[in-house]
C-alpha positions in Angstrom: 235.0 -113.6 -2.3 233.2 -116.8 -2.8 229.6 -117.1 -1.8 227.2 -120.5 -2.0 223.7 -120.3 -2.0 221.7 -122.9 -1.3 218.3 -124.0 -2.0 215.7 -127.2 -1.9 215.0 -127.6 1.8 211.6 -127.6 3.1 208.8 -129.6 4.9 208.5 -133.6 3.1 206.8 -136.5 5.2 208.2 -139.3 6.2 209.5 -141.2 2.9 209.1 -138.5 0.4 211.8 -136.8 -1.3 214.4 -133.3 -1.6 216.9 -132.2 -3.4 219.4 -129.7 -2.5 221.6 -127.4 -4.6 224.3 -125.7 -3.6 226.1 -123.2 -6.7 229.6 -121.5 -5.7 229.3 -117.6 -7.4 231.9 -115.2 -8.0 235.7 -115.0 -9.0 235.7 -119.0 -9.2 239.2 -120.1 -10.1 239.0 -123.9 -9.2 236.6 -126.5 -7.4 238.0 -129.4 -4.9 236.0 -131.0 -2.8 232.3 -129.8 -2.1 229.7 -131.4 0.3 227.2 -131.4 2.8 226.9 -130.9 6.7 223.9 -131.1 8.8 223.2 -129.8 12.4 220.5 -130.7 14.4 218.8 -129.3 17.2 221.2 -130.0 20.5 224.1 -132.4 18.3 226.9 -131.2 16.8 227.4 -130.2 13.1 228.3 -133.4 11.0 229.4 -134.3 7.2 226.5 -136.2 5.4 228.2 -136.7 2.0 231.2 -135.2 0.2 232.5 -135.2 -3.2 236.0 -134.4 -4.2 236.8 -133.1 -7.9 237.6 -136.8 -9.0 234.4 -137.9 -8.5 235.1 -139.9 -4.6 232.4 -140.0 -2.6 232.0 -141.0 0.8 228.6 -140.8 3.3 227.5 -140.7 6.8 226.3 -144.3 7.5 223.4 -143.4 8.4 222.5 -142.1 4.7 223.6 -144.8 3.1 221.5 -146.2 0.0 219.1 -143.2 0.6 221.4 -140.0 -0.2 223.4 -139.4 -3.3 225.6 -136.7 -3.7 226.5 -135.2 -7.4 228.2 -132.4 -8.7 227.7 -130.2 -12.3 231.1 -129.0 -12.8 230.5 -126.8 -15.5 227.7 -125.0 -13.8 230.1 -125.3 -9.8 227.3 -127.0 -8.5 226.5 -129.9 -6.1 223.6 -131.4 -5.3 222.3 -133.6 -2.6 219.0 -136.1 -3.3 217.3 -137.2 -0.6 215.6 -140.1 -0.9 213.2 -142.2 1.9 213.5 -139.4 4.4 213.0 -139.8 7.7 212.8 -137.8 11.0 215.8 -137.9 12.0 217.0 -136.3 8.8 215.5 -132.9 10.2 218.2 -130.6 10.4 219.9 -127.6 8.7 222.0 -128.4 6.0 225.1 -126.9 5.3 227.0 -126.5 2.1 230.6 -126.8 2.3 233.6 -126.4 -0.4 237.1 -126.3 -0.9 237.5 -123.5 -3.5 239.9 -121.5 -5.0 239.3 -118.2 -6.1 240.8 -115.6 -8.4 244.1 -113.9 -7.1 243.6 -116.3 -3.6 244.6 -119.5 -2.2 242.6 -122.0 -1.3 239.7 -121.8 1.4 237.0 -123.6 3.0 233.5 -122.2 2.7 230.3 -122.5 4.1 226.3 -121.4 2.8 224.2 -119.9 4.9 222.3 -123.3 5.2 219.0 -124.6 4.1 216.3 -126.5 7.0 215.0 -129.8 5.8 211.8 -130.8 8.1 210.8 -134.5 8.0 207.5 -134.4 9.9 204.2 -135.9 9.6 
């Protein structure tokens, strides 16, 4: 089966900087779409950004101009910078991917998650 790790979360003040990684492991046939949820405290789990395997993107509004998503094909990795955090960008952050692996169809994954603290 398909496992993604994550790493990069952690404490940051208020306009500092993270960046996440997410790498897919094991049996990889093919990569779609790959991307990252966040869940805070009491709200439900939503998509922050998201990358499919041509290279669309699309963002939360609320990330806008401060996030940017990327992806290392060669190494099934994406990565999330976070830029001008702020505390409302406390959360755990999810990995998520469309991937196919060998001898299986297509599925929807998840990592473990990662907590990103935006405190003072």
């Amino acid at each position: 089966q398909v496992q993604l790790v994550e790493s990069g979360g952690g404490l940051v003040q208020p306009g500092g900087s993270l960046r996440l990684s997410c790498a897919a492991s094991r049996n990889i046939f093919s990569i779609y779409a790959m991307g990252w949820y966040r869940q805070a405290p009491g709200k439900q789990r939503e998509l922050v950004a998201r990358m499919t395997s041509g290279g669309s993107t699309n963002y939360v509004d609320s990330v806008k101009g401060r996030f940017t998503i990327s992806r290392d094909n060669a190494k099934n990795t994406v990565y999330l910078q976070m830029n001008s955090l702020k505390p409302e960008d406390t959360a755990v952050y999810y990995c998520n991917a469309d991937v196919r692996a060998l001898g299986y169809s297509p599925y929807n994954y998840w990592g473990q998650g990662t907590q990103v603290t935006v405190s003072s």
